[in-house]
Steps between C-alpha positions, in 0.01 A plus 500: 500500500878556570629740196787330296815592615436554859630207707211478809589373833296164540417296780418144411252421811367103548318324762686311775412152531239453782581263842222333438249470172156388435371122536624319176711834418925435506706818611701429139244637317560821705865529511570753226901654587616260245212657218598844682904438435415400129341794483727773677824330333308677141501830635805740595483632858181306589467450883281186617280516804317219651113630577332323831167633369397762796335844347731677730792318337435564194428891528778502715708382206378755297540773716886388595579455118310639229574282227437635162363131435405228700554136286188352727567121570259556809342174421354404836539762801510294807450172336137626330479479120129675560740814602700570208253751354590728846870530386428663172183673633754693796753548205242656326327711726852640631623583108742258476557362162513072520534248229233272427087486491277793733362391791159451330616270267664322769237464680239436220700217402514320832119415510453246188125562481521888512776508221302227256239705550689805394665237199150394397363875484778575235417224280787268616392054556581418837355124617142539585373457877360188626217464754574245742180447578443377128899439339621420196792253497827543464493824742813609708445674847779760579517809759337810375719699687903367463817508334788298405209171432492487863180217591540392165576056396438262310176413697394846431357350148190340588335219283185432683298636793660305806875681364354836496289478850882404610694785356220758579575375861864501477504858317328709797364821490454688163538205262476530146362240275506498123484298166894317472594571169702199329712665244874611484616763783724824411655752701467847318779758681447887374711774600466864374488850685091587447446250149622097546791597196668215552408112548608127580299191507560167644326173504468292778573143407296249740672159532315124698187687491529806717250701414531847638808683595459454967680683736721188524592559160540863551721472805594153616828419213496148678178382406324327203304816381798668474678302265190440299445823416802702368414791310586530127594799278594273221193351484334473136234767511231543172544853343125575549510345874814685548300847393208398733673476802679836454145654398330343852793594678555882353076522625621369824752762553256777423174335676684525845716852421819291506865691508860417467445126513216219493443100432233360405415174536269324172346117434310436193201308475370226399433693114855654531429867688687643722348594841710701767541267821691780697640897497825520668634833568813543618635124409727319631870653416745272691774385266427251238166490527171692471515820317945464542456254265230599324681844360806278441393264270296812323878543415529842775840526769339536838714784538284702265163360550572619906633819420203537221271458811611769733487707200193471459392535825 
């Protein structure tokens, strides 16, 4: 951690935006100068460098500048969200301090089954697996292995066996199949140096029945799923729901060795519990949205909740 008082040189360091991306993957979700600009403009002296995603790059960086701290928007080196583990992991191994989750959290949280596995060891609901060779209806198929709700629509909610041979198909390798939980969906952001000390919680609010949050609605502002599912910090939340959600979350953090900042994405079920759908280190920061907004509406200035970051890094 940076001792109060001394003013470190920082180097806020985010992933180009690849030529090309992956089938059903938009180069938007990549393109993170305005997120690094939002970012830099909070911090005195800051310097912004746009990473390619080559080792040698990177340790070249390092070498050429020696940052006291590197803000790490390394998202996707060379268009591959299964690489942003290696950022933090050469940051680490060459003693640089970086803001945001360790490399093994990272990469714990990028393979759904490994982390609900982790989630399920500590005690914390996560929907149950189904078989496919003997399902339970409604199930949703989504990839075990991405970000951002990349493979994910509304036909990923099947309702009977023909939709789910479908979406198996459609899905690829490594596809994950579990129970589809029909309660309310909330977005649980934590930020804290070691210990989540802080929190926010938004609900999604599904309009002409969506019923999931799909990359359209993640990415595509033109579309349906967009508009029908803003996300609400207003929202009328039960004091004993409210304190359930921070309880699952709070595991969360501690489950997968979180740092700095985490969301969590919780449904309830049918009887009203919440189960974690998704761990998100390292959220999405662009302005006014994601964790930007999420701190904001917690009532925090950017300007401090960035500069509280590379403090704690």
């Amino acid at each position: 951690m940076v001792r109060a008082g001394i003013h470190p040189s920082v180097a806020v360091w985010y992933t180009a935006a690849p030529d090309r991306t992956a089938a059903g993957r938009i180069a938007d979700e990549f393109e993170l100068s305005e997120a690094a600009h939002n970012v830099a403009a909070a911090i005195p002296g800051a310097t912004m460098r746009p990473i390619l995603g080559a080792p040698r790059e990177i340790l070249a960086l390092i070498e050429a500048c020696r940052p006291d701290v590197v803000f790490n928007l390394c998202e996707a080196p060379a268009g591959r969200p299964d690489w942003e583990a290696h950022v933090a992991a050469l940051l680490e191994w060459s003693g640089v301090r970086f803001t945001g989750c360790r490399s093994e959290t990272l990469s714990l949280c990028r393979r759904k089954p490994w982390v609900n596995a982790v989630l399920r060891d500590a005690g914390i609901p996560v929907p149950a697996p189904v078989d496919p060779a003997n399902p339970r209806f409604p199930c949703i198929v989504k990839p075990a292995a991405e970000d951002g709700s990349a493979g994910i629509d509304r036909d990923s909610v099947c309702w009977e066996p023909a939709a789910l041979d479908r979406a198996v198909e459609r899905c690829g390798n490594l596809p994950m199949i579990e129970e589809f939980l029909p309660g309310r969906e909330f977005a649980v952001s934590l930020w804290g140096p070691e210990e989540p000390a802080h929190l926010s919680v938004g609900e999604v609010i599904y309009a002409h029945d969506l019923p999931l949050v799909t990359y359209a609605a993640k990415w595509l502002p033109e579309t349906s799923d967009f508009r029908d599912s803003p996300m609400d910090y207003a929202t009328d939340i039960e004091p004993d729901l409210r304190l359930a959600l921070e309880r699952v979350a709070r595991a969360v953090w501690r489950a997968v060795a979180a740092r700095h900042v985490l969301r969590v994405d919780i449904r309830l079920c049918a009887s009203g519990g919440p189960h974690v759908l998704d761990v998100n280190p390292n959220p999405e920061i662009s302005p006014g949205v994601g964790i930007c907004r999420a701190v904001q509406e917690a009532g925090w200035r950017w300007e401090d909740f960035v500069r509280s970051l590379v403090a704690w890094a």
